[in-house]
N, CA, C and O atoms as a Maestro MAE file, in Angstrom:
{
 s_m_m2io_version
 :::
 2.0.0
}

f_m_ct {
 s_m_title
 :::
 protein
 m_atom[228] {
  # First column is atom index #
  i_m_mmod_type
  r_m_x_coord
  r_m_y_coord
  r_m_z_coord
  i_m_residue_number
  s_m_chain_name
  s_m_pdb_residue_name
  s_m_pdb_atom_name
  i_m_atomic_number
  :::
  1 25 31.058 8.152 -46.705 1 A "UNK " " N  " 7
  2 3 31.673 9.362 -46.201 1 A "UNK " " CA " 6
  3 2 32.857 9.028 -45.294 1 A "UNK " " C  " 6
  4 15 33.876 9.713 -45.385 1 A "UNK " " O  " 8
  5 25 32.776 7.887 -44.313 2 A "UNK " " N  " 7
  6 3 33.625 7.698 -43.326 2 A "UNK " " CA " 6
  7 2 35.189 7.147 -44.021 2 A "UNK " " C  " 6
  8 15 36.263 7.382 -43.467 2 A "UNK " " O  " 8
  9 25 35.021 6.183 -45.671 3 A "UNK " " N  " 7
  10 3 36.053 5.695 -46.239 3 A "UNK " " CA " 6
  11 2 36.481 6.741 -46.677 3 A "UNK " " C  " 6
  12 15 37.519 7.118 -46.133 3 A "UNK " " O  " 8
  13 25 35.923 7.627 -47.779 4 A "UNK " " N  " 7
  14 3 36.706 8.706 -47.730 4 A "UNK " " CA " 6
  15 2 37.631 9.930 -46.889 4 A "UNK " " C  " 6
  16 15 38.668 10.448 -47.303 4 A "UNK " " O  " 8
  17 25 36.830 10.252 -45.424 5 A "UNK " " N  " 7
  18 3 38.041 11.214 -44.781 5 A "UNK " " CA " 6
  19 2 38.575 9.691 -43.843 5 A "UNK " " C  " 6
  20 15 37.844 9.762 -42.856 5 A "UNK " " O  " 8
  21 25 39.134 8.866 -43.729 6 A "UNK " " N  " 7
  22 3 39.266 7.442 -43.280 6 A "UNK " " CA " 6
  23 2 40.949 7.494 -44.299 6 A "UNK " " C  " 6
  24 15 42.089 7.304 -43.876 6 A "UNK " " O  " 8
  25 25 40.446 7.849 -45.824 7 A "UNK " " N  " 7
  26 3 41.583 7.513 -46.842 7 A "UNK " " CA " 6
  27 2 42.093 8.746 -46.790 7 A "UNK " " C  " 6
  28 15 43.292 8.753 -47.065 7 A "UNK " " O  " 8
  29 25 41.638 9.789 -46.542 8 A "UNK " " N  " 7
  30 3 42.673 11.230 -46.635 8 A "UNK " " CA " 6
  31 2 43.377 11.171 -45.164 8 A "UNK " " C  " 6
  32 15 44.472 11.727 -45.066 8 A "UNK " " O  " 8
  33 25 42.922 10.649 -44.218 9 A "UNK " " N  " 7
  34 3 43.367 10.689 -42.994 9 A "UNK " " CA " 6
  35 2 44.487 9.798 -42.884 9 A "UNK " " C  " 6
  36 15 45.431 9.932 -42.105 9 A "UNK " " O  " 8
  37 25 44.304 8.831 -43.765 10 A "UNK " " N  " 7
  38 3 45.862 7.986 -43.975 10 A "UNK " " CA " 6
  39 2 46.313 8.403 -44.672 10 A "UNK " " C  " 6
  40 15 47.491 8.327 -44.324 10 A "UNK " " O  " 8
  41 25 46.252 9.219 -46.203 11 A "UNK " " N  " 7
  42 3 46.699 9.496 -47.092 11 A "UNK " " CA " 6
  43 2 47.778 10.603 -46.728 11 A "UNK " " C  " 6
  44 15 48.886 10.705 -47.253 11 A "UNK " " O  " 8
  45 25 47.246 11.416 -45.727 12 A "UNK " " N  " 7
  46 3 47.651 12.803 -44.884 12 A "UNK " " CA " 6
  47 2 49.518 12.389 -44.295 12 A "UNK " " C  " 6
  48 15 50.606 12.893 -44.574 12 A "UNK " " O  " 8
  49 25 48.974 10.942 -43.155 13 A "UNK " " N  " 7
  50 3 50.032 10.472 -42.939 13 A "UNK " " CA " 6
  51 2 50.766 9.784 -43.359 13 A "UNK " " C  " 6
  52 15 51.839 9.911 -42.769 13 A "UNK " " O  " 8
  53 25 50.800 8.830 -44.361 14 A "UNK " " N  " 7
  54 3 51.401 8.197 -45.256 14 A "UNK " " CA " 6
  55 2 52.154 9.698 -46.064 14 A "UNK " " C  " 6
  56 15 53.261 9.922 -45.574 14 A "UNK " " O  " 8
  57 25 51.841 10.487 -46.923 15 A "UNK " " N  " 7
  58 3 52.715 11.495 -47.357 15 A "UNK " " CA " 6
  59 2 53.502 12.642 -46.160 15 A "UNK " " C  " 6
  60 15 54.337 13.453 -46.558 15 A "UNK " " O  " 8
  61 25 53.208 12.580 -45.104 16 A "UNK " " N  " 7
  62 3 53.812 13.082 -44.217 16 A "UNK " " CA " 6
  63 2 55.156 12.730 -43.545 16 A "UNK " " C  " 6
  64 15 56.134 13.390 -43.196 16 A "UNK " " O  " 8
  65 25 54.728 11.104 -43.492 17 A "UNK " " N  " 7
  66 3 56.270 10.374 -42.768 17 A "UNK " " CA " 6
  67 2 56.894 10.678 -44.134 17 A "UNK " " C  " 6
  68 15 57.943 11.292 -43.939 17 A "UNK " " O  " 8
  69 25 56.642 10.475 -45.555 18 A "UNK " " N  " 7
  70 3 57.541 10.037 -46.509 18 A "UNK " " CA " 6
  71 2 58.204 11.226 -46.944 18 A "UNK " " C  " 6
  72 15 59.294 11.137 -47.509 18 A "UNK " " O  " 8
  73 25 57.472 12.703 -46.668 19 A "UNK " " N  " 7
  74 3 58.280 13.945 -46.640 19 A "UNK " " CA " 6
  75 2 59.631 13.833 -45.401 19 A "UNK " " C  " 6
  76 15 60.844 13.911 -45.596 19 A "UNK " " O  " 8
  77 25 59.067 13.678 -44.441 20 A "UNK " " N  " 7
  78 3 59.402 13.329 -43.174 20 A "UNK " " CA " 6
  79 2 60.805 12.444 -43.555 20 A "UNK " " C  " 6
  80 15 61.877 13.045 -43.613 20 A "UNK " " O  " 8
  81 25 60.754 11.358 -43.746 21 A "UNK " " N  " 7
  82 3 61.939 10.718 -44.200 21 A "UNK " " CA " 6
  83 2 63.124 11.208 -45.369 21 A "UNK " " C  " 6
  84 15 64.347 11.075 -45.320 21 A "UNK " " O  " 8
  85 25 62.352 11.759 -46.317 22 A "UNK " " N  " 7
  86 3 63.212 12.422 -47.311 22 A "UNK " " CA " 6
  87 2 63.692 13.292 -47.045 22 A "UNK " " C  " 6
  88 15 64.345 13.862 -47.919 22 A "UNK " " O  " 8
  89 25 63.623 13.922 -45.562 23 A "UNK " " N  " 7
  90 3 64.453 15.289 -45.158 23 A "UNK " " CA " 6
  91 2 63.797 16.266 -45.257 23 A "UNK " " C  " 6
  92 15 64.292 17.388 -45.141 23 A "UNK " " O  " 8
  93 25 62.606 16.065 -45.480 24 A "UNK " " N  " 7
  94 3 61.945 17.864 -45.856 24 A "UNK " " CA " 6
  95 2 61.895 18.422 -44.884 24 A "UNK " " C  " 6
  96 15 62.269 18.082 -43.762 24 A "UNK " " O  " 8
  97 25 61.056 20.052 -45.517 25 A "UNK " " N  " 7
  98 3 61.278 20.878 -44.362 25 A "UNK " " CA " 6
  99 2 60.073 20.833 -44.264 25 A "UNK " " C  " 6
  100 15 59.505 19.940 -44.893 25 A "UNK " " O  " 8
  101 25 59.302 21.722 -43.488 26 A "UNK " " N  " 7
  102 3 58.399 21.935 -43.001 26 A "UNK " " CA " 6
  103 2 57.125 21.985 -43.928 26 A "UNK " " C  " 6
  104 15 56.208 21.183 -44.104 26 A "UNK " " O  " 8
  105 25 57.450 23.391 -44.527 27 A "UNK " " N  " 7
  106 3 56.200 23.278 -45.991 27 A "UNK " " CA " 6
  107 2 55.871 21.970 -46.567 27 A "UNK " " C  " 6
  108 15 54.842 21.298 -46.636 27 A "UNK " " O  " 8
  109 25 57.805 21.747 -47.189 28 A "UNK " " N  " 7
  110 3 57.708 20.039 -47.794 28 A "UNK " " CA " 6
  111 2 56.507 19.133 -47.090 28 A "UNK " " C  " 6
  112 15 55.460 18.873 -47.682 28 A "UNK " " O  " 8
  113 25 56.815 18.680 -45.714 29 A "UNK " " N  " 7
  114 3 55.800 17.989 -45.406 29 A "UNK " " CA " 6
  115 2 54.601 18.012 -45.310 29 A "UNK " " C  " 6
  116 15 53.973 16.972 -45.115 29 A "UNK " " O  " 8
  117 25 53.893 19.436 -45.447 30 A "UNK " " N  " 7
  118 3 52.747 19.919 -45.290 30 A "UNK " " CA " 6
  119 2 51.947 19.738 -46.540 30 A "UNK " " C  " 6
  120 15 50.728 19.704 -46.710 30 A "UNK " " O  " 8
  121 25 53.141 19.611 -47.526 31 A "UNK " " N  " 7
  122 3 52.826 19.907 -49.133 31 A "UNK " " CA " 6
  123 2 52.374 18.408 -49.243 31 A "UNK " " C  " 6
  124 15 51.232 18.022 -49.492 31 A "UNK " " O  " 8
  125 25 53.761 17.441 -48.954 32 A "UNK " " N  " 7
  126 3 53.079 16.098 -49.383 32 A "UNK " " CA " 6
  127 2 51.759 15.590 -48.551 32 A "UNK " " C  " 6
  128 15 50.896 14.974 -49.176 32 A "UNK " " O  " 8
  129 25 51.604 15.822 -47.253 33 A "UNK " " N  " 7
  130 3 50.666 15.271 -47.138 33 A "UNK " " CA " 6
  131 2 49.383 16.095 -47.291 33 A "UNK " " C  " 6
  132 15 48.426 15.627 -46.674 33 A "UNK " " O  " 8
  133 25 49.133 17.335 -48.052 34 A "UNK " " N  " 7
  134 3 47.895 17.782 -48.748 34 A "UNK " " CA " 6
  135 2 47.893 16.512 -49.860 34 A "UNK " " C  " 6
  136 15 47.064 15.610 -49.738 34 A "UNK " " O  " 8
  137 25 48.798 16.509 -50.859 35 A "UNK " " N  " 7
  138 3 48.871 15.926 -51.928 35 A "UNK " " CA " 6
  139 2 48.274 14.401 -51.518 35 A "UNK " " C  " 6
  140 15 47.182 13.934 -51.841 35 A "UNK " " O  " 8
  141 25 49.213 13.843 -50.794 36 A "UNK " " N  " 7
  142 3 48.718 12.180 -50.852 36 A "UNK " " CA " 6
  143 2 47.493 12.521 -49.879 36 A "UNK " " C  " 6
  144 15 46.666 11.677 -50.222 36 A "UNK " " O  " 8
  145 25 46.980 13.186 -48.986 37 A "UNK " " N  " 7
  146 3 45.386 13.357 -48.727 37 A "UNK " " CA " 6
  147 2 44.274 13.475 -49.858 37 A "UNK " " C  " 6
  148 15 43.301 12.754 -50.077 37 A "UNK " " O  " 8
  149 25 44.726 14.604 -50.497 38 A "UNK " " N  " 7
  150 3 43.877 14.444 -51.706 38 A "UNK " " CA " 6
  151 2 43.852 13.250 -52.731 38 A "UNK " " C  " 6
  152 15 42.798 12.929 -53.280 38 A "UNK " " O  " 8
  153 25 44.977 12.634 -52.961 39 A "UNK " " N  " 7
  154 3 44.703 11.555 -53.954 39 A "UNK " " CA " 6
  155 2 44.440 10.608 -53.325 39 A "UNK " " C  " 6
  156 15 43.941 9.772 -54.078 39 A "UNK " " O  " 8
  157 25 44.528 10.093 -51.844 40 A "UNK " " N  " 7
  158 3 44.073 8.746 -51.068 40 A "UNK " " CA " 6
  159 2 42.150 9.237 -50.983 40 A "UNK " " C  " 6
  160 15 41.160 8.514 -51.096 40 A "UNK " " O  " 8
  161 25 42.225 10.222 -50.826 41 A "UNK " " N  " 7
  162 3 40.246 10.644 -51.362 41 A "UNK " " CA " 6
  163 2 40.211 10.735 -52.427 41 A "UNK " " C  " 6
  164 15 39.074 11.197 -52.522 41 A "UNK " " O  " 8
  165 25 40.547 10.668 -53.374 42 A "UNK " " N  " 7
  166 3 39.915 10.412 -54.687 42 A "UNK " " CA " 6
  167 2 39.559 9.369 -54.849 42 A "UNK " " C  " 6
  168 15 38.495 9.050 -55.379 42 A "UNK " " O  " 8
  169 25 40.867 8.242 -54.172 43 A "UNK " " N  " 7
  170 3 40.565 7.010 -54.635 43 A "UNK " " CA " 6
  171 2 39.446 6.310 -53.392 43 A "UNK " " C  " 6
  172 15 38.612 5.476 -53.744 43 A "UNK " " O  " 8
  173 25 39.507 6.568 -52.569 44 A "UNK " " N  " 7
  174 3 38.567 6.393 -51.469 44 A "UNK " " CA " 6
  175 2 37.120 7.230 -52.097 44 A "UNK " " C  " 6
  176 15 36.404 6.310 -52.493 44 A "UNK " " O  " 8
  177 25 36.870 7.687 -52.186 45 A "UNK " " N  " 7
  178 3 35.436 8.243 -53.162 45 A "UNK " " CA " 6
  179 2 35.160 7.597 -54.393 45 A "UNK " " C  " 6
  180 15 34.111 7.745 -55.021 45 A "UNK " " O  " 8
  181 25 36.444 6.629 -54.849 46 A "UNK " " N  " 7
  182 3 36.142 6.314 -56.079 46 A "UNK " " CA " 6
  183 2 35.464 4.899 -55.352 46 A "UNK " " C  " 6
  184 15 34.273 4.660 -55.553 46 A "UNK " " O  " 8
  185 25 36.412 3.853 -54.376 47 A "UNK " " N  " 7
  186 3 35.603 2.370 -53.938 47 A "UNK " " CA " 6
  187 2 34.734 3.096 -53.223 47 A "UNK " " C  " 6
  188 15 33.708 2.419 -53.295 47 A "UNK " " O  " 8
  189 25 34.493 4.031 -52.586 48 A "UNK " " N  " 7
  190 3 32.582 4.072 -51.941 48 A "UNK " " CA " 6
  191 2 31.953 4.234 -53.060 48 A "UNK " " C  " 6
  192 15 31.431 3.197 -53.471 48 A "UNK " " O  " 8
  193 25 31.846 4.919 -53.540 49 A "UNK " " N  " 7
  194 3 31.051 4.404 -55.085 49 A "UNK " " CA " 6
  195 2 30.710 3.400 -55.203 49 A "UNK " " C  " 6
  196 15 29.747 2.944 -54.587 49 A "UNK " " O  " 8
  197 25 31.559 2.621 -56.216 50 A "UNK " " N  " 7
  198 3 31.882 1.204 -56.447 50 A "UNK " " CA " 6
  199 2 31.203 0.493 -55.117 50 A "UNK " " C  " 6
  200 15 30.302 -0.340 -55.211 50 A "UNK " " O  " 8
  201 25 31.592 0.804 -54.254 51 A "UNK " " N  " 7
  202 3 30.673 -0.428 -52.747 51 A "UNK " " CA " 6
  203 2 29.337 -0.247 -53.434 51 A "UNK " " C  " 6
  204 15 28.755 -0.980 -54.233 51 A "UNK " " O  " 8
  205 25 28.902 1.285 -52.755 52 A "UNK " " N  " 7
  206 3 27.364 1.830 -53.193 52 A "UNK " " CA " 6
  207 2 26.769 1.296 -54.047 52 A "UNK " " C  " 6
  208 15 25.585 1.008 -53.874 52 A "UNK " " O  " 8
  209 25 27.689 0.892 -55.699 53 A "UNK " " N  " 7
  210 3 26.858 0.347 -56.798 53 A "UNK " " CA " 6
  211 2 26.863 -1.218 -56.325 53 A "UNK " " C  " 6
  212 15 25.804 -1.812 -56.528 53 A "UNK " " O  " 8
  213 25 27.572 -1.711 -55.921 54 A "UNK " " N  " 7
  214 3 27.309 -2.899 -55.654 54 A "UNK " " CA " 6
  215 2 26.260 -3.580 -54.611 54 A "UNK " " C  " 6
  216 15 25.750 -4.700 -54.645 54 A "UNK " " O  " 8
  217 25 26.121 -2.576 -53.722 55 A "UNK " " N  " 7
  218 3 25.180 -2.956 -52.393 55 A "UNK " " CA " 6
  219 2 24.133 -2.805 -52.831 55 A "UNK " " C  " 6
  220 15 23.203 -3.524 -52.465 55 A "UNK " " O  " 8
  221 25 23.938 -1.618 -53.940 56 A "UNK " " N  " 7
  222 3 22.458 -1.580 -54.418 56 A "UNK " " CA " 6
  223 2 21.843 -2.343 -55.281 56 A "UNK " " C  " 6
  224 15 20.614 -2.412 -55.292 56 A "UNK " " O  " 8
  225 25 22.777 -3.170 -56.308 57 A "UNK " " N  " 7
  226 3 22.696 -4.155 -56.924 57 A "UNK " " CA " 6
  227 2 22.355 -3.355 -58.845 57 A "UNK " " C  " 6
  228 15 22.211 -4.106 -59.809 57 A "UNK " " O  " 8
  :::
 }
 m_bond[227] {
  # First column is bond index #
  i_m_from
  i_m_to
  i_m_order
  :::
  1 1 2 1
  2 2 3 1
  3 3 4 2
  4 3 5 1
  5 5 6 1
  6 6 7 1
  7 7 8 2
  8 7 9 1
  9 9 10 1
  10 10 11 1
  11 11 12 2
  12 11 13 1
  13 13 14 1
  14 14 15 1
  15 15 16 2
  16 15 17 1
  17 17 18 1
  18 18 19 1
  19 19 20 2
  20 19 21 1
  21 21 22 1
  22 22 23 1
  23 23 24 2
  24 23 25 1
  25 25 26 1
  26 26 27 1
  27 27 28 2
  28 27 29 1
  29 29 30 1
  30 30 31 1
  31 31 32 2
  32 31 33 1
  33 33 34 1
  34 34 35 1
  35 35 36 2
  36 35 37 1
  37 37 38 1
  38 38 39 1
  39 39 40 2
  40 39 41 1
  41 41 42 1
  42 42 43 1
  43 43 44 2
  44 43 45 1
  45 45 46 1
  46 46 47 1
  47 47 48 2
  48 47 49 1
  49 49 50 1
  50 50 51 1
  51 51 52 2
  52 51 53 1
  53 53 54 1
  54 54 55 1
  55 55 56 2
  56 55 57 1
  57 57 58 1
  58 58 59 1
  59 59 60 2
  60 59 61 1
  61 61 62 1
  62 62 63 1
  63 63 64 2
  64 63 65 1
  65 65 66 1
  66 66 67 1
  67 67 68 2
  68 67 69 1
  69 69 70 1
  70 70 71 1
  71 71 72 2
  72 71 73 1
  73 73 74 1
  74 74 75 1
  75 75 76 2
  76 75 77 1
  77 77 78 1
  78 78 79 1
  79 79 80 2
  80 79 81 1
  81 81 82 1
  82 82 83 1
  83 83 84 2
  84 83 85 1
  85 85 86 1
  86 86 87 1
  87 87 88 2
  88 87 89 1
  89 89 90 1
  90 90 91 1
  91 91 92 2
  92 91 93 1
  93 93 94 1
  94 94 95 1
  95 95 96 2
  96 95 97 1
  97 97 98 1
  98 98 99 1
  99 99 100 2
  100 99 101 1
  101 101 102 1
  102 102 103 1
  103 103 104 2
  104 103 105 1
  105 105 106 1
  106 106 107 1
  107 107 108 2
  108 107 109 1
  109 109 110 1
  110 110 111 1
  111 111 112 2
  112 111 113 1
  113 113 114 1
  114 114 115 1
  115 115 116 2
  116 115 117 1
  117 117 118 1
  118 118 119 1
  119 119 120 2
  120 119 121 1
  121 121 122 1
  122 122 123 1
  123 123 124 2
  124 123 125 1
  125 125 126 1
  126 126 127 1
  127 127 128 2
  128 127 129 1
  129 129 130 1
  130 130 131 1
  131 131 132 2
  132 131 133 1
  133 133 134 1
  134 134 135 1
  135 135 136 2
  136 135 137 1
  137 137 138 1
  138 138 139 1
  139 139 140 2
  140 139 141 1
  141 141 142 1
  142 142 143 1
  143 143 144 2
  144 143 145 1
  145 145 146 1
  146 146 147 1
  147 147 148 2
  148 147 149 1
  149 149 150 1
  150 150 151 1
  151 151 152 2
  152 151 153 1
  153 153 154 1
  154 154 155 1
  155 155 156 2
  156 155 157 1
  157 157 158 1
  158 158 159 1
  159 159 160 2
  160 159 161 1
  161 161 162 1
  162 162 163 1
  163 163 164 2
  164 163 165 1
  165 165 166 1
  166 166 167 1
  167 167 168 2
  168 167 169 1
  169 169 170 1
  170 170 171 1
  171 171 172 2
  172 171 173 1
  173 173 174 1
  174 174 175 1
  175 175 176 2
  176 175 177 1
  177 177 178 1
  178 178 179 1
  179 179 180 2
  180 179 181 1
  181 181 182 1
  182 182 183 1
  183 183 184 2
  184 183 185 1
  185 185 186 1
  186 186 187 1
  187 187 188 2
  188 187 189 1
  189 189 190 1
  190 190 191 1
  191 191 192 2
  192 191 193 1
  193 193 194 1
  194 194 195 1
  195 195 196 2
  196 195 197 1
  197 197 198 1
  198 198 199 1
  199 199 200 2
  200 199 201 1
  201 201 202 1
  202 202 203 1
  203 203 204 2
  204 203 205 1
  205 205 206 1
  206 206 207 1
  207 207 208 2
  208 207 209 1
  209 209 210 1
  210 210 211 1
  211 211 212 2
  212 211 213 1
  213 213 214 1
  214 214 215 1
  215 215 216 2
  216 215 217 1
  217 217 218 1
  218 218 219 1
  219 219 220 2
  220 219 221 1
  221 221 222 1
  222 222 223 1
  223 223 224 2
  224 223 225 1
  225 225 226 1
  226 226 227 1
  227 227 228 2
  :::
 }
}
């Protein structure tokens, strides 16, 4: 649980500066960092998984 909001919580800011840098406006930035939040948790839900199957053997 913690890798996943861990990866949207970077994902959030990582698409935020990069709106941020490209000049956006306001929405813009709000927009990218929904977007790269949601896909940095996908992929963060995808390795806790993957850990999970592995720890359990």
């Amino acid at each position: 649980m913690g890798l996943v909001l861990g990866s949207a919580f970077l994902g959030a800011v990582i698409g935020g500066l990069n709106a941020r840098r490209r000049g956006g406006r306001p929405l813009d930035i709000a927009q990218y960092a929904a977007a790269f939040a949601i896909a940095f948790a996908l992929l963060g839900l995808i390795a806790s998984v993957i850990i999970s199957r592995i720890m359990l053997g």
